[in-house]
C-alpha positions in Angstrom: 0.0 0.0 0.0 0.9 3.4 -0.6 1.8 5.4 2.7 2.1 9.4 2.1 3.6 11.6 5.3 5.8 14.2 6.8 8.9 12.8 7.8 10.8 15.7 9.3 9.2 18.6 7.7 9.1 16.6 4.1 6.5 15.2 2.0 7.6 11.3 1.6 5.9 8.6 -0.2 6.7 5.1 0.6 5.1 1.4 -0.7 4.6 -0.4 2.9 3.0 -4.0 3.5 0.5 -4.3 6.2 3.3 -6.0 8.4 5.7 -3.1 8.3 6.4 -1.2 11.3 7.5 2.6 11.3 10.5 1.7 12.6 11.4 -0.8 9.6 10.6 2.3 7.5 12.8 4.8 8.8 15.6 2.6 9.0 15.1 0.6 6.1 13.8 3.2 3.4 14.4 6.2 4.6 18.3 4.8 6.3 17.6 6.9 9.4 19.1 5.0 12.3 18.6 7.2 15.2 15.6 5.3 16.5 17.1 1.9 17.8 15.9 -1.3 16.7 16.0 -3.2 20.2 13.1 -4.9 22.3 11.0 -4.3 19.1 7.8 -5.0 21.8 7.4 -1.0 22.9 9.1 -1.8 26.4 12.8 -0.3 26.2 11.6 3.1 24.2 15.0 3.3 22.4 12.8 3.9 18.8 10.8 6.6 19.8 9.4 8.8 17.5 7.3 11.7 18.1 4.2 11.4 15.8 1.7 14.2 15.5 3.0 15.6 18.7 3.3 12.3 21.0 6.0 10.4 21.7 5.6 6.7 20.3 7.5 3.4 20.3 7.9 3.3 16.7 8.5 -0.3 16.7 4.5 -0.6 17.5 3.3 1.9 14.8 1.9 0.3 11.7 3.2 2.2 8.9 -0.3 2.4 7.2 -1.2 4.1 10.8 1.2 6.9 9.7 -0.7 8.4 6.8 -0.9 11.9 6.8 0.6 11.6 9.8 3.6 14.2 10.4 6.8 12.0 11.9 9.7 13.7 13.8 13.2 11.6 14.1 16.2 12.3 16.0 17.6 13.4 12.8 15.1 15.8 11.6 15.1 17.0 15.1 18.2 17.9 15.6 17.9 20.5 12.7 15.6 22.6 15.2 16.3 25.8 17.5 14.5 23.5 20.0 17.0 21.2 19.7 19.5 23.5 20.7 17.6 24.4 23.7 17.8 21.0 24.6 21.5 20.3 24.3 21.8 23.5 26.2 20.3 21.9 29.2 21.4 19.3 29.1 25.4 20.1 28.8 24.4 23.4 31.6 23.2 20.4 33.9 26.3 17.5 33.1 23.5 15.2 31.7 25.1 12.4 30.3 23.4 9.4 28.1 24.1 6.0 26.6 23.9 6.0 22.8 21.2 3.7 23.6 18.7 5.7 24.8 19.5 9.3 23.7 17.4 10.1 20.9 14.8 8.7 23.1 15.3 11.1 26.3 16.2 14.2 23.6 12.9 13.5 21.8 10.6 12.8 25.4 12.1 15.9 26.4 10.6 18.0 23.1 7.2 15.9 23.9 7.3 16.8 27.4 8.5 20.8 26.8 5.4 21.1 23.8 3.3 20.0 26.1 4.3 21.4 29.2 6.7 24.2 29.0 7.4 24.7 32.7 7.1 20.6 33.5 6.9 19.9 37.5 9.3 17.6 38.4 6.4 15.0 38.3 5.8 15.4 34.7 9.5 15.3 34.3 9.7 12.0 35.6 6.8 10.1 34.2 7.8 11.6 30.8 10.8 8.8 30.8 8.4 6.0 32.0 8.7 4.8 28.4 12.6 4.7 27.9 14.2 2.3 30.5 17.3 2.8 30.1 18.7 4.0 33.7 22.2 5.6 32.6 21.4 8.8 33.9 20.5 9.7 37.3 16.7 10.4 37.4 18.0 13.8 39.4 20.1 15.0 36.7 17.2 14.3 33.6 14.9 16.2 35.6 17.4 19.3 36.0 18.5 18.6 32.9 15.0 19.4 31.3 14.1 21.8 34.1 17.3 23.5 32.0 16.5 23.0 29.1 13.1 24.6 29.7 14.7 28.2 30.6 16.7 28.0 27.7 13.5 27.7 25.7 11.8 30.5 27.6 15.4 32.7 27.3 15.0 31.7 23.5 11.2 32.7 22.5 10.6 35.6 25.3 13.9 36.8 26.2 14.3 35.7 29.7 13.4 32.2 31.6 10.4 33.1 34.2 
């Protein structure tokens, strides 16, 4: 079947069998490897995606499920000002990740910051429920993205409330 969607702020196009995962797609077709093909069972988060807006194990996502859908990678992500505010964080706060899970925690953190741009440390937390990698203290995430939120703020309205 023919499968038409945004991949990281492009129109794509791609011929998909009804047994094809997303994360087959990107990696296969498209030769993005930032989303890890691990557990492939949506328990260790290491493929997340974020599809129209949400972060998603992309290893569960039926690529027909994805048309007209918009689809964000580490890749296309890392092309963004957001991005940048991220990074910012995280390097401000010494957070440090496994090549593993990454993309994963970079990504939860944009879900999380579009959501919630002044996340309590609750939020922070339970936004990494998905990605079980444990390389990074749970303290250090959370100031990490509590960081990485003021940058954003400094970014957009010139100063971090």
């Amino acid at each position: 079947m023919t499968v038409g969607f945004i991949l990281n702020g492009e129109d794509v196009v791609v011929q998909a069998g009804a047994d094809r995962r997303l994360l087959d797609i990107l990696r296969d077709t498209f030769k993005l490897f930032g989303s890890k093909a691990s557990c492939r069972v949506g328990r260790c988060g290491s493929c997340s995606v974020i599809l129209n807006g949400k972060l998603v194990p992309s290893c569960l996502i039926p690529a027909f499920s994805v048309r007209g859908g918009e689809v964000i990678t580490i890749e296309g992500f890392m092309q963004t000002d957001e991005y940048l505010d991220i990074a910012a964080g995280f390097a401000r706060s010494g957070v440090e990740m496994c090549g593993f899970c990454e993309s994963a925690k970079i990504l939860a953190t944009e879900a999380l910051l579009d959501k919630s741009p002044r996340p309590t440390r609750e939020e922070i937390l339970s936004a990494f429920d998905g990605v079980l990698c444990r390389c990074t203290d749970p303290r250090t995430l959370a100031e990490g993205v509590a960081a990485a939120s003021d940058a954003r703020q400094r970014r957009l309205y010139g100063r971090a409330p």
